[in-house]
C-alpha positions as CSV (number, residue, x, y, z in Angstrom):
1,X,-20.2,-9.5,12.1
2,X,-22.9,-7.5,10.6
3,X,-24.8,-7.8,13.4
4,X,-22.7,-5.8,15.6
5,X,-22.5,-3.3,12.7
6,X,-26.3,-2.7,12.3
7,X,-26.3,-2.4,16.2
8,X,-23.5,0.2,16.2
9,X,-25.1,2.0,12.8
10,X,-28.8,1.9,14.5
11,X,-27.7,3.5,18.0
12,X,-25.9,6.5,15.9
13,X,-28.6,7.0,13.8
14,X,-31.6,6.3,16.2
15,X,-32.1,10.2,17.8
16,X,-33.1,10.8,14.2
17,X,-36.4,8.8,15.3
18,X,-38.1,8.9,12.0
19,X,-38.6,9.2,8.4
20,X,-36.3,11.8,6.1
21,X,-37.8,11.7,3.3
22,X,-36.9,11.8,-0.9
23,X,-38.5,11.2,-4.3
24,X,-36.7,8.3,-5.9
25,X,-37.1,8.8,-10.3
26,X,-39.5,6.7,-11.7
27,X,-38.3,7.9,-15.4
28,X,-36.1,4.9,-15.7
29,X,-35.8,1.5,-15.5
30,X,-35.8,1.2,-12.0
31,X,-34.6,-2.4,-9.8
32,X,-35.2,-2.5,-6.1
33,X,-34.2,-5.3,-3.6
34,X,-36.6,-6.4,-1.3
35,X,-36.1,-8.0,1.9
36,X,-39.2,-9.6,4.1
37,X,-38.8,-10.8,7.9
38,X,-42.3,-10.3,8.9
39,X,-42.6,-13.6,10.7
40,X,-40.8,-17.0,10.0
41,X,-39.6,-16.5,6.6
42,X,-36.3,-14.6,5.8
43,X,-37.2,-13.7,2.1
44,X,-35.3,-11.4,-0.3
45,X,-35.8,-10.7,-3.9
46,X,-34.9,-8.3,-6.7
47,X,-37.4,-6.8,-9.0
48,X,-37.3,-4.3,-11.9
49,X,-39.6,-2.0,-13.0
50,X,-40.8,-4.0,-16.2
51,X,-41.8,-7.0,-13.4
52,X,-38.6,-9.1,-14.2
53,X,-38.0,-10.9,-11.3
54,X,-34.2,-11.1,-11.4
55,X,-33.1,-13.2,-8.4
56,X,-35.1,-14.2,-5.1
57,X,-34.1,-16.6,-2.4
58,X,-36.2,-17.6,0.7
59,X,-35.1,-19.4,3.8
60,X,-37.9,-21.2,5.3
61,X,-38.0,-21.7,9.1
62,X,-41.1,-24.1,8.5
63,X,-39.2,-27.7,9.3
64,X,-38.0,-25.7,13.0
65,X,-41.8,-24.3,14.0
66,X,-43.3,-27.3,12.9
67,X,-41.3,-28.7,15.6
68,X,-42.5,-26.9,18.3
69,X,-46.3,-26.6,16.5
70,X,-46.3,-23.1,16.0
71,X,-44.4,-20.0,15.5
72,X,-41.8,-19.4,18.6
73,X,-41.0,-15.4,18.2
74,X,-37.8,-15.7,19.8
75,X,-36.8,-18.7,17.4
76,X,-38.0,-16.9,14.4
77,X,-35.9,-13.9,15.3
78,X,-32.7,-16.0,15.8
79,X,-33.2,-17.3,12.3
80,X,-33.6,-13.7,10.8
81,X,-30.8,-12.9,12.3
82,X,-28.4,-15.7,11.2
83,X,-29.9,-15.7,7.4
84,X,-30.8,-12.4,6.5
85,X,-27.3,-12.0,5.7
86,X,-26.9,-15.1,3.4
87,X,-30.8,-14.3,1.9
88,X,-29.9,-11.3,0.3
89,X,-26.3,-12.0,-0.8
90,X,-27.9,-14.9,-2.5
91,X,-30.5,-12.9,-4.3
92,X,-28.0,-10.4,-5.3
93,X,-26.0,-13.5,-6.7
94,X,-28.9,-15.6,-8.5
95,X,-29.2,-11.6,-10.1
96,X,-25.7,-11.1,-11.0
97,X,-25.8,-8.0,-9.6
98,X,-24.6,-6.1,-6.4
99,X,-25.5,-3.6,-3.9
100,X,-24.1,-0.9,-5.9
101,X,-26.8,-1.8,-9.1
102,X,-29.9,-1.6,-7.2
103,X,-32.0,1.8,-6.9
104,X,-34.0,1.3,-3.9
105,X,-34.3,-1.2,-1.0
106,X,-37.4,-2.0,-0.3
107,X,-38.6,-3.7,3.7
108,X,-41.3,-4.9,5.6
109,X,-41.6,-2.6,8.4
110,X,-45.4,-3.7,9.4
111,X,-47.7,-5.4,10.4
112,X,-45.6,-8.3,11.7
113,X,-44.0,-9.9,15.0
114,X,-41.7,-7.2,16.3
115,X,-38.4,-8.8,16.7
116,X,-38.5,-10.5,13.2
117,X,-39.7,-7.4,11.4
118,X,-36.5,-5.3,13.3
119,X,-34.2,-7.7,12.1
120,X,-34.6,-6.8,8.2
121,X,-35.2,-3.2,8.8
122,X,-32.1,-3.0,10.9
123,X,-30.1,-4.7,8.0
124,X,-31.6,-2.4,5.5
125,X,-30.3,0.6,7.5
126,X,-27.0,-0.9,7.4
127,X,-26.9,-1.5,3.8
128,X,-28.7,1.8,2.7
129,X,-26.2,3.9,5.1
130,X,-23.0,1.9,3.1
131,X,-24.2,1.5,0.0
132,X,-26.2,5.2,0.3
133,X,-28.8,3.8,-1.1
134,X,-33.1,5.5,-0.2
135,X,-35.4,2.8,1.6
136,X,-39.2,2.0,0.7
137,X,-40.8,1.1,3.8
138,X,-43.4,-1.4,3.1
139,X,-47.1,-2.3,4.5
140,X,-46.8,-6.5,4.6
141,X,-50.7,-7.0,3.8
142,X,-50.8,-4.5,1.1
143,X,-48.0,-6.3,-0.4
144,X,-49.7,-9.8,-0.8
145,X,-52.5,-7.6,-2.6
146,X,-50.4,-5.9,-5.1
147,X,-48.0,-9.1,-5.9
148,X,-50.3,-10.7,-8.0
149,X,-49.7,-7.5,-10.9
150,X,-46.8,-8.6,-11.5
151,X,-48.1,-11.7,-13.0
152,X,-51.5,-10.3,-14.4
153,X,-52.7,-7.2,-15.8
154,X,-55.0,-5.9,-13.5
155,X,-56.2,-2.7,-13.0
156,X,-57.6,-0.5,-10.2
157,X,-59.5,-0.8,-8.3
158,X,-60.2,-4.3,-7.3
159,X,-61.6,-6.7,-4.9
160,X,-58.9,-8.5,-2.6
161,X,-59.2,-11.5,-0.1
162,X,-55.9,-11.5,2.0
163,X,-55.7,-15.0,4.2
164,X,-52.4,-15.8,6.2
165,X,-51.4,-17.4,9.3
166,X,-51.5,-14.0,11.0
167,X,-54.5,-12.2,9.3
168,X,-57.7,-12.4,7.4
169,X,-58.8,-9.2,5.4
170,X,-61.4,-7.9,2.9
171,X,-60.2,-4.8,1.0
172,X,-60.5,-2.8,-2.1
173,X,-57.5,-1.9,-3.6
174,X,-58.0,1.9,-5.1
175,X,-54.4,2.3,-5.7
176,X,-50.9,1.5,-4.8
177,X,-51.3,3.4,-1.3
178,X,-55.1,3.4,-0.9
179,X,-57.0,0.6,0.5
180,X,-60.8,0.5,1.5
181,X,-61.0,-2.1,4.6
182,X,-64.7,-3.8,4.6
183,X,-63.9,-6.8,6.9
184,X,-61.2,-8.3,9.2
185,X,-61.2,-11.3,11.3
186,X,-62.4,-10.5,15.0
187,X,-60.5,-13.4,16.5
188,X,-57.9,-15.8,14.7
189,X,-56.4,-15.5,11.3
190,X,-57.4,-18.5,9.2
191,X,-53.9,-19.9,8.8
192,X,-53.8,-20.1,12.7
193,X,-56.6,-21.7,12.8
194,X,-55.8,-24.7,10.5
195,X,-52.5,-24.6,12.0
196,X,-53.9,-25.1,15.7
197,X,-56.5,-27.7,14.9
198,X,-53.6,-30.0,12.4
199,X,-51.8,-29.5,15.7
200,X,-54.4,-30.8,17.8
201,X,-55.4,-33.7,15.5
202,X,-51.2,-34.9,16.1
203,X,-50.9,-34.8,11.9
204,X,-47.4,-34.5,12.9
205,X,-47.5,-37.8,14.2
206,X,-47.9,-39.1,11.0
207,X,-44.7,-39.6,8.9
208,X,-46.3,-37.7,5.9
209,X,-46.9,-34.8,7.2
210,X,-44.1,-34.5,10.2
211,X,-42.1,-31.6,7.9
212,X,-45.4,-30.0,6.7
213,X,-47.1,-26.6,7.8
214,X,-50.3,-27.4,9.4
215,X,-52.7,-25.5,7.1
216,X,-50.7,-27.7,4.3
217,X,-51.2,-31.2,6.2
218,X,-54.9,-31.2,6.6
219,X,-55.2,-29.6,3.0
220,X,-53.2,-33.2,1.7
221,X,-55.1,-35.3,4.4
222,X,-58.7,-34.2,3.2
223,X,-57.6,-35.2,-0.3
224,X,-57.9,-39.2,1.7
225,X,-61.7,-38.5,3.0
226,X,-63.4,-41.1,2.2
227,X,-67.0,-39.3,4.1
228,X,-65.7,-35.4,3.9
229,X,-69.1,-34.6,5.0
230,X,-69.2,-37.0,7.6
231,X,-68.6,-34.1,10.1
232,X,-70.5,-30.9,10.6
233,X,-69.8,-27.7,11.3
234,X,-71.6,-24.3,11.7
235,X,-70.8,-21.3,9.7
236,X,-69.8,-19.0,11.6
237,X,-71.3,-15.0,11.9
238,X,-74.1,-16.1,9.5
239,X,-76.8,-13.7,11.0
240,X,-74.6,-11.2,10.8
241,X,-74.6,-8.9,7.8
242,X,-71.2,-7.3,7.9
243,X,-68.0,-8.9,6.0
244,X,-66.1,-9.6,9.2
245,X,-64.6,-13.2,9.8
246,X,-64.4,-15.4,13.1
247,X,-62.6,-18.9,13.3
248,X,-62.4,-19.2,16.8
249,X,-65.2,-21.2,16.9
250,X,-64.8,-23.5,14.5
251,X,-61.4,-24.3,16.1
252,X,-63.3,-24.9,19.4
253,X,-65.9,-26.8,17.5
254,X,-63.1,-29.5,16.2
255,X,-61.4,-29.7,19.6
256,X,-64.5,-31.2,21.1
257,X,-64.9,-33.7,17.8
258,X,-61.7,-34.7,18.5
259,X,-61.8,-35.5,21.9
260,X,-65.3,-37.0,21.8
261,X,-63.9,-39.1,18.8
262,X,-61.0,-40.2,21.0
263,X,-62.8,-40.9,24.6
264,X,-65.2,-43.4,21.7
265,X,-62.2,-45.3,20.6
266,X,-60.2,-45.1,24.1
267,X,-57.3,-43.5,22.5
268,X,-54.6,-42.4,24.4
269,X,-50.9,-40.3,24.1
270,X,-49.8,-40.0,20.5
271,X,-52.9,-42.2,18.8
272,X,-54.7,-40.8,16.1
273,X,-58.3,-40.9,15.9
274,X,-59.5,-43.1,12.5
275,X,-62.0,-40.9,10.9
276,X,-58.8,-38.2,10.6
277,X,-59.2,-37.5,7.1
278,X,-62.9,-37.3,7.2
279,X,-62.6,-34.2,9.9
280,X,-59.8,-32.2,8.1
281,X,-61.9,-32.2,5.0
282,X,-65.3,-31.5,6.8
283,X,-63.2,-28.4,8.7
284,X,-61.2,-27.1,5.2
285,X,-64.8,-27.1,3.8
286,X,-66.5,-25.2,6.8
287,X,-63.4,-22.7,6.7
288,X,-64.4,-22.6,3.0
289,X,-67.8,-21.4,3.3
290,X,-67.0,-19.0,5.6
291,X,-64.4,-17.2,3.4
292,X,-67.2,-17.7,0.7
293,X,-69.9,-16.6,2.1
294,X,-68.1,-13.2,3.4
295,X,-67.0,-12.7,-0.2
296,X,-69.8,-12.9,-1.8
297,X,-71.5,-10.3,0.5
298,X,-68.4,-8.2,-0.1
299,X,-68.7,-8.3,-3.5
300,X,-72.5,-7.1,-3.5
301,X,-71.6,-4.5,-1.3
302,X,-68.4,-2.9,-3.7
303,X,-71.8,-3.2,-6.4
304,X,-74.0,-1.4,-4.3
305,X,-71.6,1.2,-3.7
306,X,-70.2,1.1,-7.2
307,X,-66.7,0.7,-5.8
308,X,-65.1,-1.9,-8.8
309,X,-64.3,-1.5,-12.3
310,X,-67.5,-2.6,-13.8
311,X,-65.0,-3.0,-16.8
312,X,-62.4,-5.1,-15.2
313,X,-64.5,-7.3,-12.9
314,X,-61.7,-9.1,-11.4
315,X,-60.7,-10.0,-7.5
316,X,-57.6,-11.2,-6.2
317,X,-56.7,-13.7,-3.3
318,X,-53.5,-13.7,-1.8
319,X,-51.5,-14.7,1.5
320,X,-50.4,-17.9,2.8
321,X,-53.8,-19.7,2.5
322,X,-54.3,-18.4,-0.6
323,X,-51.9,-21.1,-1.9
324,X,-54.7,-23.5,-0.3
325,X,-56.2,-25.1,-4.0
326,X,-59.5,-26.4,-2.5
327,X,-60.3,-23.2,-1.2
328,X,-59.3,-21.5,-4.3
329,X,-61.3,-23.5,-6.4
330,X,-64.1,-23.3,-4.4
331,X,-63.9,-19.3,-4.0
332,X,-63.2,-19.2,-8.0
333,X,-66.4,-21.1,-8.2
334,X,-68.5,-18.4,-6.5
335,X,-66.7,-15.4,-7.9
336,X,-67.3,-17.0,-11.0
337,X,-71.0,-17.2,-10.6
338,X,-71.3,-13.4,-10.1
339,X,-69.8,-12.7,-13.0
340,X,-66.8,-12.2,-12.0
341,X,-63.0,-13.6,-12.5
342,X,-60.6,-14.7,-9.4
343,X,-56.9,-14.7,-9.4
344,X,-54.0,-15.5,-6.9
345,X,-50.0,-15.2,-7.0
346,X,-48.3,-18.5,-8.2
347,X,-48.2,-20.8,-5.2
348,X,-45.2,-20.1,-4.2
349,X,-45.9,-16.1,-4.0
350,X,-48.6,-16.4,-1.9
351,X,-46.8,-17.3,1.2
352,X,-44.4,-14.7,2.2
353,X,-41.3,-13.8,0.6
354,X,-39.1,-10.9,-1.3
355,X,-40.5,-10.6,-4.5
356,X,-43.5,-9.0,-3.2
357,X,-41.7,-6.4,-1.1
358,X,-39.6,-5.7,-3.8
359,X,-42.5,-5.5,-6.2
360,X,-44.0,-2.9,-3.7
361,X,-40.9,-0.9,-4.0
362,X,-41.9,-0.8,-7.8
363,X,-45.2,0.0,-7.6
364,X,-44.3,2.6,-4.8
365,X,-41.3,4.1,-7.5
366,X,-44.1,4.3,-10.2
367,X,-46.5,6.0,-8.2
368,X,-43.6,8.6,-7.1
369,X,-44.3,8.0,-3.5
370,X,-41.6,9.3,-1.0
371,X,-38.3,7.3,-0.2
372,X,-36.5,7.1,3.2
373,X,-33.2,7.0,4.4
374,X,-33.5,5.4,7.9
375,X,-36.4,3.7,9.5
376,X,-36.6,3.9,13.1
377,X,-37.8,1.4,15.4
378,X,-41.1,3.8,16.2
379,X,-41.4,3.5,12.5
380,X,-42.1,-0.1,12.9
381,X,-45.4,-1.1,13.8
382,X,-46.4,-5.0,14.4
383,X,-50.2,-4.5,14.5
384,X,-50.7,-1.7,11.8
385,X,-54.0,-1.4,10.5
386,X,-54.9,-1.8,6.5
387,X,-56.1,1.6,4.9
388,X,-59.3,3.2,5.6
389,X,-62.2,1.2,7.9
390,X,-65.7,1.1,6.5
391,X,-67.0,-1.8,7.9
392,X,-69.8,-0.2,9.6
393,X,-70.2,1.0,6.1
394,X,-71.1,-2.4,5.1
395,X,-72.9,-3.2,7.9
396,X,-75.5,-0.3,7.5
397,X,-76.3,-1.8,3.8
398,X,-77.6,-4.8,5.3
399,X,-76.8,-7.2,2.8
400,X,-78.4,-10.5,2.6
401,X,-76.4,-13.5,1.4
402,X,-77.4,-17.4,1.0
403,X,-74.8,-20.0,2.8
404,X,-72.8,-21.0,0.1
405,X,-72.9,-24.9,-1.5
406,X,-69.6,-26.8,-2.7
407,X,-69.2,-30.0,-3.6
408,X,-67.7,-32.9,-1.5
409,X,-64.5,-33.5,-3.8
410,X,-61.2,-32.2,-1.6
């Protein structure tokens, strides 16, 4: 069993405890397989260099967590464990290509839930030591900002909005390896957020969503408001003039709708308060405005500081909630106002998976940035940081920004 292998191969090859380093040629066509086990999704892809995406397969662990209303670490890592085998011999497959074709494997070695993120880097050991094939350790987060080059030509530096179940971040993207952070959530990631509050409105409960992610399920359920305004919330850090996000609150602030909602109607056990729909669209909205309103000062800030392309005005939104299309929409909307243009990864490339890992290993190739051949579990870090920290850069500017406006449609 692999397992046992990767085990054996990781103990003999552990006292190295780091990263030997080598230049992988970027003079060719180059193809790199990239394998993601971040969280709860066992993802693998192979890219080449002219952004062909040659295979990709993903197993999703989302009908198991939904189960248990959340991500169970211990769950998610058993899953890892007995896919990651099958994920990348079927991306290999759907490429018609094998181990020995492949230049570079690229992995997700941070940020991420420890035991899931060791299972892929422990499997790309294995293969790189067999197949002697050099490793591209990969930064999750500044993954979902580089995937969307793949499908548009966009140049540095940029503007990107990176919202997941797990993180919530405002960077400019310089280059392949240099990243400007200007805000970060200071409590939940939005994702969770949605997640926790579909949870606590039992959306599960209701045959249509029962197999669907909670952040999905209140995103189909607000499309059924019939009073999506019938609920209010506050926007949340308004006074303050920094780019930073907080959704704790607002998750707090629908907990005691709910309850007040179901001590008016007497509910009880599983029952469902009626005005449901109403509150997920009135809480997608608030969650909205918040990303909005952030963005916007973020935005005037890179001006101020002459940090963009004036040229290329664009901004990218990517991660899980990216795939969201009411807040898209409504973000596009704003960005669109300032004059500029807003883009995001095809639905299905927003939420995690392979091809942006692999993609990374391209861009990383291109750039001529250093290859590996062993990652050590020191080399893995779950709560790594993204790039350089200026917030209190932003924070000194003092930039004043109006609540933003949307309209009522879901």
């Amino acid at each position: 069993m692999w397992v046992t292998k990767c085990i054996k191969l990781y103990n003999k090859l552990s006292p190295l405890n780091g990263l030997t380093k080598r230049t992988l040629s970027s003079s060719n066509k180059t193809t790199v397989l990239g394998i993601e086990t971040s969280c709860d999704d066992t993802g693998c892809a192979v890219v080449n260099s002219e952004a062909t995406i040659l295979g990709e397969f993903l197993h999703s662990q989302n009908e198991i967590h939904v189960k248990y209303g959340g991500v169970n670490p211990i769950n998610a890592w058993e899953l890892h464990r007995d896919n990651i085998e099958l994920a990348v011999n079927t991306a290999l497959d759907d490429a018609r290509i094998g181990v020995n074709d492949i230049d570079a494997i690229a992995v997700t070695t941070k940020p991420g839930l420890l035991l899931s993120l060791m299972i892929g880097v422990k499997y790309t050991n294995f293969l790189a030591k067999k197949y002697q094939k050099p490793i591209i350790p990969v930064h999750h987060m500044e993954a979902h900002a580089l995937v969307v080059r793949i499908y548009y030509n966009i140049p540095f530096p940029y503007l990107a909005l990176l919202i997941s179940g797990g993180h919530c971040f405002l960077t400019v993207v310089n280059d392949v390896n240099d990243f400007l952070l200007i805000g970060q959530t200071l409590d939940n990631a939005p994702g969770e957020v949605m997640d926790k509050a579909a949870r606590r409105m039992k959306l599960k409960n209701m045959h249509e969503y029962s197999l669907t992610s909670g952040g999905k399920a209140i995103e189909l359920a607000a499309k059924n408001a019939t009073n999506p305004s019938l609920f209010e919330f506050p926007i949340p850090l308004q006074r303050n003039r920094d780019c930073d996000f907080s959704f704790s609150g607002l998750k707090d602030s629908l907990v005691r709708k709910v309850i007040k909602k179901e001590s008016e109607h007497g509910l009880m056990g599983d029952e469902i308060i009626p005005e449901v729909y109403d509150l997920c669209a009135s809480f997608q909205t608030s969650i909205t405005k918040h990303l909005a309103h952030r963005l916007e000062r973020a935005i005037k800030f890179c001006e101020v500081k002459n940090l963009l392309n004036k040229n290329a005005k664009n901004i990218v939104v990517s991660g899980g909630v990216a795939s969201n299309d009411y807040i898209f929409t409504n973000l596009k909307s704003v960005v669109n106002h300032l004059g500029y243009n807003l883009y995001r990864p095809p639905h299905k490339v927003c939420t995690d998976n392979g091809i942006m890992i692999a993609w990374n290993g391209i861009e990383k190739t291109r750039k001529g940035i250093k290859t590996c051949q062993f990652i050590s579990q020191s080399d893995v870090d779950p709560t790594a940081p993204l790039g350089v920290n200026i917030i209190d850069q932003v924070k000194e500017a003092n930039i004043s920004v109006k609540s933003p406006r949307f309209s009522d449609v879901n």
